[in-house]
N, C-alpha and C positions, 0 to 999 in steps of 0.2 A: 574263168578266162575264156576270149574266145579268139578265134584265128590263130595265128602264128606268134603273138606277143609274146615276148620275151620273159619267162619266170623269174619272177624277184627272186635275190639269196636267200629271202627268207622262206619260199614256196622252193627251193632247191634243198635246203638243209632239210626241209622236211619231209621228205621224198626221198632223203637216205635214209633219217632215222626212221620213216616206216620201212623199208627197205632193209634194213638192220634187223626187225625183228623175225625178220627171215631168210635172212644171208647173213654170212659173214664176207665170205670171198669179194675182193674190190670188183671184179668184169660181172659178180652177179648181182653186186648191187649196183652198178652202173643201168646195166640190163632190167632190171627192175625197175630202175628211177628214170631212165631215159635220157641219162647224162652222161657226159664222157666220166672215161678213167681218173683224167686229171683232174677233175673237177671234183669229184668223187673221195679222190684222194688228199684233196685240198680242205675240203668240208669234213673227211674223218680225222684229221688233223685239228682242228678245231674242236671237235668232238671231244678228241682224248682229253685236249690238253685241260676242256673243262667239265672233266668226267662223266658226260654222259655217250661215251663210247671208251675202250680197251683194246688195245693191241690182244690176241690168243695167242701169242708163240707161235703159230704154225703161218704167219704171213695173213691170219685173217682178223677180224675185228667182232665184239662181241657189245651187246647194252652196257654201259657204265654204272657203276652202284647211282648216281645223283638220279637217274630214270626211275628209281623205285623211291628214291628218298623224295622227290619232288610231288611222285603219286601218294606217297604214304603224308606228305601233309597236307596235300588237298582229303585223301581218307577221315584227317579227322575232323571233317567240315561236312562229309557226308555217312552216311550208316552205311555199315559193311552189309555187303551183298545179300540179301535177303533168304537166300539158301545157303551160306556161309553162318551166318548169324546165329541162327536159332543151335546149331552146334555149337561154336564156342560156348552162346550161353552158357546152356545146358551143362559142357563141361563145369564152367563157373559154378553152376549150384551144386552140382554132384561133390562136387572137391573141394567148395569154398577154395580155391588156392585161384591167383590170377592168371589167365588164361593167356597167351602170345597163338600168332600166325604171322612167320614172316614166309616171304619169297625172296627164293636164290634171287644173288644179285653181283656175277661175277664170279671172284673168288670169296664175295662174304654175302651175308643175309641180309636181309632190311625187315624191318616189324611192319607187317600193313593193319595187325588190327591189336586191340590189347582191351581186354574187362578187366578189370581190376579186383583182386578175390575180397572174401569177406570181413579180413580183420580187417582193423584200424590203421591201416600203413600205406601205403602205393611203395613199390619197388620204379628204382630209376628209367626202368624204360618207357620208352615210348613210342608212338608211333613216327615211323621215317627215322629212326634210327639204327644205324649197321650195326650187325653183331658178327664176329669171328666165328668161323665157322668149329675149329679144334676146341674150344675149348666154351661149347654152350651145347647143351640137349639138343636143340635145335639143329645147329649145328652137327653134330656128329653123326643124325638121324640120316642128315643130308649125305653124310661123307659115305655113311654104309651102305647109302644106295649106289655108289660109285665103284666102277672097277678100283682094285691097289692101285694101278695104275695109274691113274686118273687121281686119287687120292697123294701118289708122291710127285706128279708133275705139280699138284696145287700146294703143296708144303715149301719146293724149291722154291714156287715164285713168292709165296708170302712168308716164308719161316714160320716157327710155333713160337710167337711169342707169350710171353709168362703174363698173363692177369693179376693173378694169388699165387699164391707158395705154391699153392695147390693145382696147378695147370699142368697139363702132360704136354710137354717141351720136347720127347724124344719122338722120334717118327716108328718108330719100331713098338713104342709102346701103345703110340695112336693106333697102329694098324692092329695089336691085337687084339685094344679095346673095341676099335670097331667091326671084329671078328665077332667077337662076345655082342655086341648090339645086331648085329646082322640073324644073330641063332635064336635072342628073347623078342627083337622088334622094339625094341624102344632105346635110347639112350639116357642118359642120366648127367648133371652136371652137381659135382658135390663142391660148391664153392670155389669152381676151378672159373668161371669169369667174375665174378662180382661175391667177396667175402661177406659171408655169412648169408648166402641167399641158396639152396638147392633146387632142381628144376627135372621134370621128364619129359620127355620130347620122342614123337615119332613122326616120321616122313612124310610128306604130302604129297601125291603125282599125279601130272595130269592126263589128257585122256590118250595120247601117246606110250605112256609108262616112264614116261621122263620122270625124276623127280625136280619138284619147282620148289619145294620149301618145307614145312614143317609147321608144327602144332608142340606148345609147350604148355604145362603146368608150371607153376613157380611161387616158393614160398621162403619166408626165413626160415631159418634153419633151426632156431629158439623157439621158436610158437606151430613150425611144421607138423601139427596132427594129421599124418595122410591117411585116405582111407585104403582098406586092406588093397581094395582092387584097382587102386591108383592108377599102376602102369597099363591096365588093360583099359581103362574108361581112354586115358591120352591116346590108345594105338584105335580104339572103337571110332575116337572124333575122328585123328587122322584119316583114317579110313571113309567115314560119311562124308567130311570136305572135299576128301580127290575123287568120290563118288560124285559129287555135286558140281566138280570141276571136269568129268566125263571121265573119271579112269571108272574101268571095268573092274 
């Protein structure tokens, strides 16, 4: 563009969402994008409604899971990140079990990459698919990384709903299990999202020390030969991925 021309809506919407990925506050992404309030305020409304923005509770607005679900299906059209990659493998051959990396995405996850282990089966997930946070490895890796705090503000807004029989439905139970995952470093899903499937998971963070997602193992539950040192190879990846992603 050049002179004083008028920005199309569609060169306006986009200048929040980049603006989004580092504000939430409306007057700071106004300030950011070079647009009024109301305008601002008119385009995160549109946002929400088609989820690629959220209200936070606190007056401000955050990404919407469809940002990572939209990225994670163009992911499976491209190969995961070149210093990303050769980890997950790796895990894959170590553990034969199939491999997940999702990123936070709100209050749930999304899969941005998935190898599939060595038996003869694929498990239902996929890439650009949201997972619940209480009641997947992945998830829960995430939750430990979080103040209680921060942990019971995200239970009020979405409840612990029941997957299996098998899902931890009380908040008092979550928090102790995520007590117990904060002391070993890894979490664990014993058929609490998808029956007959268990999985290990440890956190991912990036080079701020936020946590952004997580790294899983995952296998049935009938043919799961895991090896001894299972949970330490998942928290080794974790660790090399947020290395590669600039955590210290």
């Amino acid at each position: 563009m050049t002179g004083d021309a008028p920005l199309s809506a569609a060169e306006k919407t986009l200048s929040v969402l980049e603006a989004l990925a580092d504000h939430s506050r409306i007057a700071d992404i106004a300030d950011a994008s070079g647009l009024p309030k109301a305008t601002v305020h008119r385009i995160l409304q549109t946002l929400v409604q088609r989820d690629f923005a959220r209200a936070d509770g606190r007056g401000g607005y955050l990404g919407g899971p469809r940002i990572l679900s939209l990225a994670g299906r163009f992911l499976q059209r491209l190969d995961v990140a070149e210093h990303v990659h050769p980890t997950l493998r790796d895990l894959q051959q170590r553990t034969g079990w199939t491999v997940h990396l999702a990123l936070l995405s709100g209050d749930e996850a999304v899969y941005a990459a998935k190898l599939e282990g060595a038996r003869p089966y694929h498990l239902a997930s996929r890439v650009g698919m949201s997972l619940r946070l209480h009641c997947t490895s992945i998830g829960k890796a995430i939750l430990a990384a979080m103040p209680d705090d921060e942990v019971r503000a995200l239970v009020r807004r979405t409840g612990l709903p029941a997957r299996t029989e098998r899902t931890v439905t009380d908040a008092g139970a979550l928090l102790a299990e995520l007590a117990e995952v904060r002391k070993r470093g890894y979490a664990e899903d014993h058929e609490e999202n998808e029956t007959g499937v268990r999985a290990v998971g440890a956190a991912v963070f990036d080079h701020t020390g936020e946590v952004i997602g997580g790294v899983s193992t995952a296998a049935l539950v009938d043919l799961a030969e895991a090896p001894a040192d299972l949970p330490e190879l998942v928290v080794r990846a974790a660790a090399d991925v947020s290395r590669a992603l600039g955590a210290t």
